[in-house]
C-alpha positions in Angstrom: 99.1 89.9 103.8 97.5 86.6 103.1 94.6 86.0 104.5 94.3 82.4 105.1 97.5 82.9 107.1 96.4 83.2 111.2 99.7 84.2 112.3 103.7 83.4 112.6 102.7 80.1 114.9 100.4 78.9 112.3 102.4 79.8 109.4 105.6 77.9 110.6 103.8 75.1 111.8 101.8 74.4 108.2 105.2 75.5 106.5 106.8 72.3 108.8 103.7 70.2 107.5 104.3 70.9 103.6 108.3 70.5 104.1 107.8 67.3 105.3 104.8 66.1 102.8 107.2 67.4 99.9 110.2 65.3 101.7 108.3 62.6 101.7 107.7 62.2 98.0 104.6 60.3 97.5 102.4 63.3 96.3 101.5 63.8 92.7 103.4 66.7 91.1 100.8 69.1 90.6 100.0 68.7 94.1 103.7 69.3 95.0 103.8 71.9 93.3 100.6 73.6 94.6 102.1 72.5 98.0 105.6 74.1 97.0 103.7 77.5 96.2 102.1 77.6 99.1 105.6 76.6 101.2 107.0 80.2 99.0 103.8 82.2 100.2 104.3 80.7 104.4 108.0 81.5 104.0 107.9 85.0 102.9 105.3 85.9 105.5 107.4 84.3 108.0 110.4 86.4 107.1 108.6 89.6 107.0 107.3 88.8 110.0 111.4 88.5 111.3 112.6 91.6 110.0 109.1 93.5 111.5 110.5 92.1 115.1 114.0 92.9 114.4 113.2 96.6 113.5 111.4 96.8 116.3 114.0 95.7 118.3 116.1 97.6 116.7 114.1 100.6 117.5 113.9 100.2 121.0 117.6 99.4 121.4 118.3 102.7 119.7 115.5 104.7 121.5 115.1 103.2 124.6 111.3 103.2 123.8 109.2 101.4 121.2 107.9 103.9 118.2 106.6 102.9 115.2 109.7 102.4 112.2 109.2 105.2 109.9 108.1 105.3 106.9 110.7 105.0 104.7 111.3 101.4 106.1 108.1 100.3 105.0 108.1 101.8 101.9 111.6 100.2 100.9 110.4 96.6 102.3 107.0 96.8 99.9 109.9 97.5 96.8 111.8 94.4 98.0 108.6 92.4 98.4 107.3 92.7 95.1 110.9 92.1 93.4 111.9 95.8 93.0 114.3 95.9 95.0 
């Protein structure tokens, strides 16, 4: 996880802020760019994020009780998440 991301709040709000700087258009491009980067890091987090909630959900639906997902989850989202998958 990166660091200088607080949490899913934060991250969606600042990903709102760059979306609309980049629609905008007045920025230089190395600064879109830089902006755009940072937009790819914010969204990723934010979908992990999605599909962490939706497991658990799904979990709890299934079990009636919330328990960690097992391990094989995880280990198949970290394949995905560095392009391995």
């Amino acid at each position: 996880m990166d660091p200088t991301i607080k949490d899913f709040e934060a991250a969606i709000a600042e990903l709102e802020t760059i979306v609309k700087k980049l629609e905008d258009g007045d920025l230089p491009l190395e600064t879109s760019l830089k902006h755009y980067e940072r937009g790819v890091t914010l969204s990723r987090y934010c979908h992990a994020q999605l599909e962490e909630a939706e497991r658990r959900i799904d979990i709890l639906n299934e079990r009636g009780e919330l328990k960690p997902a097992p391990a094989s989850l995880t280990e198949d989202d970290d394949a995905r998440s560095k392009g391995k998958g």
